[in-house]
FIZA-496100 format. One line per field, with one value per residue (C-alpha): x, y, z. Coordinates in steps of 0.02 Angstrom, whole numbers, plus 50000, padded with zeros to 5 digits. Each point is the difference from the previous one (the first is absolute). Example, Ala and Ser with C-alpha at 12.3 -4.5 7.8 and 13.67 -1.06 7.14 Angstrom:
// FIZA-496100
px = c(50615, 50069)
py = c(49775, 50172)
pz = c(50390, 49967)
This chain:
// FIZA-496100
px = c(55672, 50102, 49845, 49955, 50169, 50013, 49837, 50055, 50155, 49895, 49896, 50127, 50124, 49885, 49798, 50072, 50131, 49864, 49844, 50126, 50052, 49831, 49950, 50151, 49961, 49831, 50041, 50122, 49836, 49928, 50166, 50024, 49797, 50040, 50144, 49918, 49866, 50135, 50070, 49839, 49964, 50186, 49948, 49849, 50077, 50139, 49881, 49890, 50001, 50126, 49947, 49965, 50113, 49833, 49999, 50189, 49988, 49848, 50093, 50165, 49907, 49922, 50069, 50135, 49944, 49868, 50122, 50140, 50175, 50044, 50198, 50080, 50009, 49821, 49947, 49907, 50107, 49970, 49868, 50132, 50096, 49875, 50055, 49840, 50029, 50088, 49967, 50143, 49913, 49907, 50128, 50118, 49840, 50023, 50160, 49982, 49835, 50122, 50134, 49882, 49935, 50160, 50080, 49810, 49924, 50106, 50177, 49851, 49957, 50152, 50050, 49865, 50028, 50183, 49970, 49868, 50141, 50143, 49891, 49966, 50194, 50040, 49862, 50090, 50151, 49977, 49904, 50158, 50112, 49885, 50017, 49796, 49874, 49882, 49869, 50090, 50001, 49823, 49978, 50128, 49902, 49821, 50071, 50092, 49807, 49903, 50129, 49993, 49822, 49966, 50132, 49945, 49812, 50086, 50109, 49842, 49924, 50137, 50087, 49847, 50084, 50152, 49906, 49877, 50147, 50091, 49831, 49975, 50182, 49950, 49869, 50092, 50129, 49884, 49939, 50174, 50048, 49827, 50051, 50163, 49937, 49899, 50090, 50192, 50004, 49852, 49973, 49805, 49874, 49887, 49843, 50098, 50080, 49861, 49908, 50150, 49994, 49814, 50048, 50122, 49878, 49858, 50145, 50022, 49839, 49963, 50160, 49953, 49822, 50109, 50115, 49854, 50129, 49955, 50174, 50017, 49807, 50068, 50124, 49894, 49872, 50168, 50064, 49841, 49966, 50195, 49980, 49931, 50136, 50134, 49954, 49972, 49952, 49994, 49795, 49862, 49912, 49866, 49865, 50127, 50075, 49837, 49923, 50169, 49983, 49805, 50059, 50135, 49898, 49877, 50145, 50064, 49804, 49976, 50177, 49985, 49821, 50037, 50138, 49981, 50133, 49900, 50139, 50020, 49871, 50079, 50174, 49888, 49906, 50168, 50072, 49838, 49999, 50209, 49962, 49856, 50105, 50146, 49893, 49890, 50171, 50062, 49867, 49822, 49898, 49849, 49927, 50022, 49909, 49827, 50118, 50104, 49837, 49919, 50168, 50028, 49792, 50023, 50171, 49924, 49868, 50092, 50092, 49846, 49913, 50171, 49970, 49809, 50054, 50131, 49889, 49878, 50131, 50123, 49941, 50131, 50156, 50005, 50169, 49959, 49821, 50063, 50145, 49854, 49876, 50168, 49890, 49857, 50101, 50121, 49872, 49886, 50136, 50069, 49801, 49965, 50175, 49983, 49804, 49971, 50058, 49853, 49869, 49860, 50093, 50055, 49825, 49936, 50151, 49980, 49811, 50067, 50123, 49854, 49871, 50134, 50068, 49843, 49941, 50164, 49941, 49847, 50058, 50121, 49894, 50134, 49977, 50159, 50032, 49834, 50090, 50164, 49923, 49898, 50164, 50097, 49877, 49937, 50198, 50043, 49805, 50020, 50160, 49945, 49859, 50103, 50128, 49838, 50015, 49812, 49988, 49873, 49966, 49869, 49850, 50145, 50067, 49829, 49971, 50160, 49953, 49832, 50049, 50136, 49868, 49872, 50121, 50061, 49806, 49937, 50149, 49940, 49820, 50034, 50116, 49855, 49850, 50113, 50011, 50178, 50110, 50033, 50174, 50104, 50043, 49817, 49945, 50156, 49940, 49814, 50053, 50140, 49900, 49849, 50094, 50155, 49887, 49918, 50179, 50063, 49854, 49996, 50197, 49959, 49835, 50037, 50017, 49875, 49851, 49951, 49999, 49815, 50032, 50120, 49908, 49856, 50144, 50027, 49837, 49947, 50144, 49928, 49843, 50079, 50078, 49850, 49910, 50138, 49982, 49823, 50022, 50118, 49947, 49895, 50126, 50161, 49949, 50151, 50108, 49840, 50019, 50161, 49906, 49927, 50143, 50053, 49839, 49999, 50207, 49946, 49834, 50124, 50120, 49838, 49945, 50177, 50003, 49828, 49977, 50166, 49996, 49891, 49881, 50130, 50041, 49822, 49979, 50166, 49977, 49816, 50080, 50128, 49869, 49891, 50160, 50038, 49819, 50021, 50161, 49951, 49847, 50139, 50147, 50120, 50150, 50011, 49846, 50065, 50142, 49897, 49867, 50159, 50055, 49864, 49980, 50164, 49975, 49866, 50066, 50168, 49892, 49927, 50154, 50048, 50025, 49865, 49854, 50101, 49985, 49892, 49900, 49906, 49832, 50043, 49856, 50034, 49978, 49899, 50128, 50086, 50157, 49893, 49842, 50128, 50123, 49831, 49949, 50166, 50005, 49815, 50070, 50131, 49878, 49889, 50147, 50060, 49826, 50017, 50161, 50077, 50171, 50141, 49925, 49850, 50115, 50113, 49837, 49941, 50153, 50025, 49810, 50049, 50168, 49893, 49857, 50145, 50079, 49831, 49960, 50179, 49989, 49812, 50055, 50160, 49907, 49849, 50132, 50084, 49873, 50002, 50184, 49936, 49943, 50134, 49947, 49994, 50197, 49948, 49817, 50060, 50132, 49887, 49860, 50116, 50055, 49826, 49918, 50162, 49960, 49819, 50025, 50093, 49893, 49854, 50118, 50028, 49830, 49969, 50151, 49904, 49840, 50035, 50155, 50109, 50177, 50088, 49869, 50070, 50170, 49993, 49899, 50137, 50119, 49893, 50016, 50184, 50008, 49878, 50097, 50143, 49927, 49965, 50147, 50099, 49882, 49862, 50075, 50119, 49860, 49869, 49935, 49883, 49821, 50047, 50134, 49879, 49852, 50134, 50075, 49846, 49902, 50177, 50015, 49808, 49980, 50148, 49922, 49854, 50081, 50112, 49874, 49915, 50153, 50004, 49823, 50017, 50152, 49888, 49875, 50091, 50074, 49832, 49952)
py = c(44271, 50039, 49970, 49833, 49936, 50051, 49929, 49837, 49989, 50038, 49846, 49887, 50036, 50060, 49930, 49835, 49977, 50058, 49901, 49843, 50054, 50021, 49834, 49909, 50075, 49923, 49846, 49985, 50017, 49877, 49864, 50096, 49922, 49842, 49970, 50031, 49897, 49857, 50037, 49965, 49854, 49925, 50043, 49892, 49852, 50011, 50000, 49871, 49843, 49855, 49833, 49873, 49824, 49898, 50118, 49984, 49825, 49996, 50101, 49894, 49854, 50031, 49914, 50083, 49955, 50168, 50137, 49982, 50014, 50191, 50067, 50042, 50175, 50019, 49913, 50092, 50013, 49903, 50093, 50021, 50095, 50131, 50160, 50126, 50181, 50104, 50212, 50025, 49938, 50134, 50107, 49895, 49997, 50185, 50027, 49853, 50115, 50163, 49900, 49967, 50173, 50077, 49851, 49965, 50163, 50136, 49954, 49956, 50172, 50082, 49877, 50076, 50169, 49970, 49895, 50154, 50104, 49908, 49978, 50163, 50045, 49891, 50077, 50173, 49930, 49902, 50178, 50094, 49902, 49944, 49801, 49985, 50109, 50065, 49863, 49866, 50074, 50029, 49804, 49942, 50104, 49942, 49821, 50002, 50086, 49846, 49880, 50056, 49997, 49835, 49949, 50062, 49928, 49827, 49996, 50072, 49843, 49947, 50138, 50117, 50149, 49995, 49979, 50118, 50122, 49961, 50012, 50192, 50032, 49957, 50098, 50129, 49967, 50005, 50170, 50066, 49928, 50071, 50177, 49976, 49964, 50168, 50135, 49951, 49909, 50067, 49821, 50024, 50127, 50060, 49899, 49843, 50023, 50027, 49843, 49897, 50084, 49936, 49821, 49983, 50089, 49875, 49855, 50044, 49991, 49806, 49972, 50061, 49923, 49820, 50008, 50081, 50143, 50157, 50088, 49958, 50066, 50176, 49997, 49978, 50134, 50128, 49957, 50014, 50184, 50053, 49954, 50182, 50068, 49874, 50056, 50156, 50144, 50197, 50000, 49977, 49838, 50001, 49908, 49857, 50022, 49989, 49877, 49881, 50063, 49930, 49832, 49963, 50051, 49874, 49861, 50041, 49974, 49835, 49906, 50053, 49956, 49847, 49957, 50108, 50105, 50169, 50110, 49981, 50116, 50129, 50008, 50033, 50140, 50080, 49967, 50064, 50177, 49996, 49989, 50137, 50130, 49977, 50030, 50134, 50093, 49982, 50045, 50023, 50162, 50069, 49945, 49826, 49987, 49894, 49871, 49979, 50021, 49852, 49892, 50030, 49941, 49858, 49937, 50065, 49897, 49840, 50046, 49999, 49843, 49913, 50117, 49931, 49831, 50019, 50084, 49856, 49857, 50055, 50138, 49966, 50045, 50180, 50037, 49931, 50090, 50186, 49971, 49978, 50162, 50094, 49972, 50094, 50119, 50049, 50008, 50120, 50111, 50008, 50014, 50156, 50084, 49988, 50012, 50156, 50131, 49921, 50047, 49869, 49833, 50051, 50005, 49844, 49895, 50072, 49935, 49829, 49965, 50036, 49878, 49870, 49999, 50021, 49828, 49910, 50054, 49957, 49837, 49960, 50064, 50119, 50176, 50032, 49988, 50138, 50105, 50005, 50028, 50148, 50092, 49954, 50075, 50150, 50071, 50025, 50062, 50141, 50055, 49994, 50114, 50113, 50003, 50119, 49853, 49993, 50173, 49979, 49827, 50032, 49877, 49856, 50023, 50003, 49851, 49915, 50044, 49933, 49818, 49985, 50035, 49882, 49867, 49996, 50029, 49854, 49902, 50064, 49949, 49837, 49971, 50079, 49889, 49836, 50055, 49979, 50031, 50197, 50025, 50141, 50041, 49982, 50108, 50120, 49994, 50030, 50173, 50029, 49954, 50119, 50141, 49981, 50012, 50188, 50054, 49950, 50078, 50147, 50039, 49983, 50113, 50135, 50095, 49958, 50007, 50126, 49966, 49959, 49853, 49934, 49984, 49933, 49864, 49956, 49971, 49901, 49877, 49993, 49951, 49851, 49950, 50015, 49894, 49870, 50009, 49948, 49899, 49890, 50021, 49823, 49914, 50068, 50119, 50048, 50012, 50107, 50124, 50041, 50079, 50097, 50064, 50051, 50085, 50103, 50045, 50061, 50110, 50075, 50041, 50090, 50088, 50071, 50057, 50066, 50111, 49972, 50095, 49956, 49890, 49889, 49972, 49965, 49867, 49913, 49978, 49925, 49910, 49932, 49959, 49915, 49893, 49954, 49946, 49889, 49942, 49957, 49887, 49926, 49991, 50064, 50082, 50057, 50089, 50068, 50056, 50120, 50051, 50068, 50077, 50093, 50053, 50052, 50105, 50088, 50053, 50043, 50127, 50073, 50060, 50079, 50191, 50046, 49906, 50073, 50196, 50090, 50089, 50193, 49910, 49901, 49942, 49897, 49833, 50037, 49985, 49866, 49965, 49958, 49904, 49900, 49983, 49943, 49891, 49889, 50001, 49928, 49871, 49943, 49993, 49890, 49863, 50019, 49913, 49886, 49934, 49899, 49989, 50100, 50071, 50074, 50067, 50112, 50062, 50062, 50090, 50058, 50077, 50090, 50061, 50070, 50094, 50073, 50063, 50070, 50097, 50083, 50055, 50061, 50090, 50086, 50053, 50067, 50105, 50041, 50126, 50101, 50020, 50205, 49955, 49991, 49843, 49906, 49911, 49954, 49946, 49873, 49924, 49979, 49920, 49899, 49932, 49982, 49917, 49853, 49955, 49988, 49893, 49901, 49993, 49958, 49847, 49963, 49972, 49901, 49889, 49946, 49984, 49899, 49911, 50039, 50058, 50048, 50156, 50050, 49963, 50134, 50090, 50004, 50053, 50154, 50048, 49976, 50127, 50134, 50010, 50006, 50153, 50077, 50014, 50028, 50124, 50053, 50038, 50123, 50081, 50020, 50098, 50077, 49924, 49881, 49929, 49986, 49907, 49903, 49926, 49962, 49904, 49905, 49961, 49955, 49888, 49901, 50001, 49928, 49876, 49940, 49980, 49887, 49894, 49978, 49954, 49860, 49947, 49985, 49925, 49863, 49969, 49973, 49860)
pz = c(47511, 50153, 50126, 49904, 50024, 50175, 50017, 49932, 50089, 50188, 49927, 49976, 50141, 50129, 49975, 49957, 50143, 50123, 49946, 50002, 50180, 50061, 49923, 50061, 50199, 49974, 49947, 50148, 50115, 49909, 50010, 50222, 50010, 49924, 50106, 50160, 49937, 49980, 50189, 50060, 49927, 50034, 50173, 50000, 49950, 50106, 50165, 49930, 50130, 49938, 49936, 50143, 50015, 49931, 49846, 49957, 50019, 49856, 49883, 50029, 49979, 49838, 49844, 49905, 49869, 49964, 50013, 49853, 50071, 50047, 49983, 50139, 49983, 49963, 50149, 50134, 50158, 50165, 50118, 50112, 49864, 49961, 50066, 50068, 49932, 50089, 50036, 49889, 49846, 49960, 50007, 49899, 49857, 50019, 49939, 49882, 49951, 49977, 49923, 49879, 49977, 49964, 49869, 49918, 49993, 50038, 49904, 49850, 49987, 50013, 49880, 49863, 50037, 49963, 49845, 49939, 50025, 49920, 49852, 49992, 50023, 49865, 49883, 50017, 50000, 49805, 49966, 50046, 49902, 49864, 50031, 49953, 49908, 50061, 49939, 50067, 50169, 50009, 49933, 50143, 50115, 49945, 49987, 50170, 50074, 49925, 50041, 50190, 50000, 49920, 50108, 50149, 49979, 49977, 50175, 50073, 50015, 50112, 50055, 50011, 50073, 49888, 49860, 50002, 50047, 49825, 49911, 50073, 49945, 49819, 50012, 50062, 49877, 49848, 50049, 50015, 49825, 49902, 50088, 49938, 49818, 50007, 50078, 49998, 49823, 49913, 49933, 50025, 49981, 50139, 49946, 49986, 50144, 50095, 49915, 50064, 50181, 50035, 49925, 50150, 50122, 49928, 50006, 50194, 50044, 49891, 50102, 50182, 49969, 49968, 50117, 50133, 50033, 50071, 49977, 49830, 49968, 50095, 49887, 49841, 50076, 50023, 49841, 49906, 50088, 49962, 49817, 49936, 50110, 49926, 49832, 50017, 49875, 49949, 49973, 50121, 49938, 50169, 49906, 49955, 50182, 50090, 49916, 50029, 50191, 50021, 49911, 50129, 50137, 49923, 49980, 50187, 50046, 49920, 50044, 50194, 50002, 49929, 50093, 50165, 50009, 50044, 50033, 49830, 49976, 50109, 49907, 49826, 50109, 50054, 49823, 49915, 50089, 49974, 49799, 50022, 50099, 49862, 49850, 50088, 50062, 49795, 49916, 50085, 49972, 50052, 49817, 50020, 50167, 49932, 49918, 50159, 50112, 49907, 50004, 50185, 50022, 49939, 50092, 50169, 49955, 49966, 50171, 50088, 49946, 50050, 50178, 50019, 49937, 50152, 50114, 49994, 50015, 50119, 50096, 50133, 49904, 50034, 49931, 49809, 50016, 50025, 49862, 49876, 50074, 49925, 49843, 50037, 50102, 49870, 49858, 50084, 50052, 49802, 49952, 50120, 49966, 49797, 49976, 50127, 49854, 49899, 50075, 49932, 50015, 50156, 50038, 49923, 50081, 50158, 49982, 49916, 50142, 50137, 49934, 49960, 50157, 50111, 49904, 50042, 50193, 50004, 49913, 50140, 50140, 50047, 50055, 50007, 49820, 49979, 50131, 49918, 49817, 50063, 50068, 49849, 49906, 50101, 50014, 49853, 49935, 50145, 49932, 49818, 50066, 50080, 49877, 49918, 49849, 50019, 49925, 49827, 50078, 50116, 49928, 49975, 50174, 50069, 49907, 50050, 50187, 49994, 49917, 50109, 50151, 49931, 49978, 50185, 50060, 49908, 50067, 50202, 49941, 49953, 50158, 50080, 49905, 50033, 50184, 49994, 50151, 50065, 50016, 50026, 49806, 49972, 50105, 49925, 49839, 50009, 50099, 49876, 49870, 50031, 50064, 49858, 49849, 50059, 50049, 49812, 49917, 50117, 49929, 49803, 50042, 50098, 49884, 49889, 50112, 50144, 50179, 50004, 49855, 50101, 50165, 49876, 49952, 50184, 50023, 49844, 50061, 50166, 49922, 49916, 50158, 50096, 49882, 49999, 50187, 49966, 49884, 50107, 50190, 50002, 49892, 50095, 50135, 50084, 49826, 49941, 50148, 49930, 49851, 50093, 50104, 49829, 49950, 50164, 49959, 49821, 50068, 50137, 49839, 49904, 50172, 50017, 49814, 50004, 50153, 50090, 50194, 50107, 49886, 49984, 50175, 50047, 49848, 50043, 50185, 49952, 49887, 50114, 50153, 49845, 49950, 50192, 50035, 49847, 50057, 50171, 49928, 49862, 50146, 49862, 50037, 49842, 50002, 50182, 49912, 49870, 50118, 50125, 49847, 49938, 50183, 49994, 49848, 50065, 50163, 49897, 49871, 50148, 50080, 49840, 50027, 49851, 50116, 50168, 49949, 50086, 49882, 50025, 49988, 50144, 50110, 50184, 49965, 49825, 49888, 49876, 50106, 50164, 49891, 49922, 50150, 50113, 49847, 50008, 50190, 49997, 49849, 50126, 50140, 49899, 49923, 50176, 50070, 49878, 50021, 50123, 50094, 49969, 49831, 50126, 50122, 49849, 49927, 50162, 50050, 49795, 50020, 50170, 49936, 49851, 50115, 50111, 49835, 49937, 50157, 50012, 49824, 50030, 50162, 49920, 49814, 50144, 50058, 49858, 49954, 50179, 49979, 50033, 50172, 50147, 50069, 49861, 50023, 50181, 49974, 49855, 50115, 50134, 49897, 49903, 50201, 50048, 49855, 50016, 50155, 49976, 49871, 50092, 50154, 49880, 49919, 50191, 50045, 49824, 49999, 50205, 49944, 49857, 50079, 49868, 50029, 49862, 50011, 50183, 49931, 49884, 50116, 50135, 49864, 49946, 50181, 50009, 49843, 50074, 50164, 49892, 49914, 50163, 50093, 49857, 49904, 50080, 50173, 49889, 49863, 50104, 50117, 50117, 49981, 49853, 50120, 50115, 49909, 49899, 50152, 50079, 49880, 49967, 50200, 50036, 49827, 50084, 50167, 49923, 49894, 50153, 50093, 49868, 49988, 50196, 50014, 49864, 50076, 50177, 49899, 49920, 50175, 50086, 49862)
């Protein structure tokens, strides 16, 4: 009772006041346009060019006869008594404009609110000292409400902001009384109460339709919502509450599309989830969840015809257009939040929600809208799976996986079919898409299946997307490339699973030079992108210490971390020739990082083995020195040959870090004949390669 009367009294001294403000500002606009409108036109005739001699002498002469005899003080002055506006007319309208303002407008609302309030004063007053009963205050009150309002819709024809004022305040002034009647006199009961209650709300809304008011139909819309709150109750009556709910948001519907007030619609949005958040905070619980799942359906779904409806007529007014996406918003929050403890319709609505709102995408051509469903859907699915609530759902999650996958692969399919344009989110969603549905179903069945079934998994999806691929690559080449980026992603998953080690490096760097060949013929950067990455990957598991031991079967050169380490360096090599520009030039210096790197580690695991020898410390060092620079000598003589620098770039660098190493190490390790041999291959290797650089130089000068 308290709430609904605080309610009522926020409506009537607060809504009302405000809404009439608002409407009186705009109105001044409207009178501020018109009287600019009039300034210009008084201008206009003032500077218009006089009447000549021979023209005043026709008019004088004609008879007098025609014109009927004119007062004096209606005649029109003399030309040479009309005044031209001045600059301080406009300013004068202005305060004549504020003037107005403050005795027409402003002094007329203060002017209710105190009336409201002396009538209420005067109502507690005769209560206090018994002058009335209560019946013939609730019939003064009622009276004085309809009085107001009939009143009100009379002056409105001539005094339309003053009258639909006094109408509102009988409104409001009806609602007060009926309240009265129910909770401070017990004069009515609850049902007729509420009976009366929507006869004013329906009253309001005949009555802002008439008088083409949007306050007044506010106020009917807050009034009707208030109602259940006004009257109140000790039971929880949600199929009578819900059903009134989807009724008004009907009524809102049809009077603001009739009359085109659509912000209409977003006060019965805000008041709709108000009424659901009080009655779920009362007296929701987890058994009524279907009932308020299937209410909640269908008022999002009024919500977002009135959103497509809106989408489709104004698409430029952003601000109305994300009040209403509250809707959907709001709804699929409540529906993850109360149907994730059941396990089933969590399921099925998750499913539901996907193919609803892929439709609605593809209907409006938007990708945007597919992008945004598939995250709101694949957040709260990943938690739900992680959350372990899959457990003795393995077939339905599987289930629920696969529909969701098919219903966003049909959608790419179609896009693709149509030949539709490739944009960003597209391209998103075919990758998140193909690689999302094996990460979902890889969580529910890791423990169900062994390691082999999985990687079986992986590659029975790759299948699909390599037939897609297929499928598509006339239709939509480019877009079906991406298919096949995803195949190649979801083999490189199975490899790792499978054999892991070194099988897996060597299938994900072919994979990645057979994704950058197809990227160069597509020029796609996303397919760039994944072929660096599986690159990447590959160079990344072959650094890992359980490919980097040196094993007791250890052979020079023969062995898994040097086949595999060669394998990727010849990879890189080959998507180096390929490739062009500055992608060329970081493959080539990647693959001679990577052979410097392989003969280091085959040099120290050589000598790891002859650790019993004396020499072996010394001879290490100085082969480690040696085989640098000839490596970099060789690069040298390349990177001229072929006329390509970034090769004697890194060459010169690989120098820089041998000398490096031999005045700082070598020079204090070794000794005797290693010293010896180490410094002189180092010194003639960059004789020879100086002498290669002066002799182009000579060259080059010659030409």
């Amino acid at each position: 009772m308290i709430v609904g009367l605080l309610g009522l009294i926020g409506l009537v001294f607060v809504v009302l006041p405000l809404l009439s403000f608002m409407r009186s500002v705009q109105l001044g606009r409207q009178l501020d346009e018109l009287q600019r409108r009039m300034e210009r036109l008084e201008r206009r005739v003032s500077t218009a060019a006089p009447a000549t001699p021979r023209e005043m002498t026709a008019m004088a002469a004609e008879p007098a006869a025609v014109a009927p005899r004119i007062p004096e003080w209606a005649r029109q002055p003399a030309p040479d008594a009309v005044v031209t506006p001045t600059r301080a007319a406009p300013a004068a309208a202005t305060e004549l404009d504020l003037e107005e303002r403050i005795g027409g407008r402003w002094l007329q609302h203060a002017g209710l609110i105190v009336l409201l309030l002396g009538i209420a004063f005067f109502l507690r007053y005769a209560f206090e000292h018994e002058w009335l009963s209560p019946a013939v205050r609730v019939a003064l009150g009622v009276a004085a409400g309809a009085g107001m309002a009939w009143g009100g819709v009379r002056l409105a024809a001539r005094y339309r902001n003053y009258g639909l004022l006094l109408a509102g305040g009988g409104v409001a002034a009806l609602y007060l009384s009926f309240y009265a009647a129910l909770n401070l006199y017990a004069l009515l009961g609850p049902q007729v109460a509420f009976l009366l209650f929507v006869v004013v709300t329906v009253g309001a809304a005949a009555l802002a339709d008439r008088t083409n008011s949007q306050a007044i139909a506010l106020m009917a819309v807050c009034g009707g919502f208030l109602t259940p709150f006004l009257v109140g109750g000790e039971t929880d009556q949600q199929l009578q509450l819900f059903s009134y709910v989807a009724l008004l948001i009907a009524a809102s519907m049809y009077l603001a599309h009739r009359r085109r007030w659509r912000w209409l619609n977003v006060a019965s949005l805000a008041l709709t989830i108000i009424t659901v958040a009080a009655w779920a905070v009362a007296y929701y619980t987890d058994a009524k969840y279907l009932r308020t799942e299937l209410f909640l359906t269908l008022y999002c779904a009024m919500f977002i015809d009135i959103l497509r409806r809106s989408w489709s007529t104004a698409p430029d007014d952003a601000p109305f257009v994300a009040s209403l996406l509250f809707a959907p918003v709001v709804y699929h929050v409540w529906s993850v939040v109360t149907l994730a403890p059941h396990g089933l319709a969590f399921l099925i609505y998750l499913i539901a929600f996907t193919a609803i709102a892929v439709m609605l995408g593809i209907a409006n051509r938007s990708t945007l809208v597919r992008a945004a469903v598939f995250l709101a859907m694949a957040l709260p699915l990943g938690a739900w799976i992680q959350a372990h609530h899959w457990r003795g759902w393995e077939l339905t999650s599987v289930l629920a996986i696969a529909g969701i996958y098919a219903i966003h692969l049909a959608a790419q399919l179609r896009a693709a079919a149509a030949d539709e344009d490739l944009d960003e989110r597209e391209v998103a969603l075919v990758h998140a898409n193909g690689v999302g549905v094996y990460v979902a179903l890889y969580q529910v069945l890791v423990d169900t299946l062994s390691i082999a079934q999985l990687a079986g998994v992986a590659v029975l999806l790759a299948l699909g997307n390599a037939a897609a691929w297929f499928l598509m690559r006339n239709a939509s080449p480019l877009r079906a490339l991406h298919w096949l980026g995803v195949a190649f992603t979801l083999v490189a998953a199975a490899v790792w699973l499978q054999f892991g080690g070194p099988w897996a490096v060597a299938i994900w760097a072919t994979e990645g030079a057979a994704v950058f060949l197809v990227a160069l013929k597509a020029d796609s950067r996303w397919l760039h992108a994944g072929a660096w990455l599986l690159l990447g990957m590959a160079t990344f598991r072959w650094a890992l210490p359980d490919i980097q031991e040196t094993t007791t079967s250890y052979t020079l050169l023969l062995n898994a971390r040097a086949l595999t380490g060669l394998y990727v360096i010849a990879v890189l090599y080959l998507a180096a020739w390929k490739g062009a520009g500055q992608e060329r030039a970081v493959l080539m210096v990647a693959a001679s990082v990577l052979t410097v790197i392989v003969m280091s580690t085959e040099i120290v695991s050589f000598w790891q083995f002859r650790t019993d020898s004396a020499d072996a410390y010394v001879a290490r060092e100085m082969m480690l020195s040696a085989s640098w620079v000839t490596y970099a000598a060789v690069l040298v003589v390349l990177g001229m040959r072929r006329k390509y620098a970034p090769i004697r770039y890194f060459a010169i660098v690989l120098f820089g870090i041998a000398l490096l190493k031999v005045f700082f190490v070598d020079l204090e390790t070794l000794g005797g004949v290693y010293r010896i041999a180490g410094f002189m291959v180092v010194g003639l290797v960059l004789l020879v390669v100086s002498f290669l650089y002066q002799r182009n130089a000579a060259a080059a000068r010659l030409k």
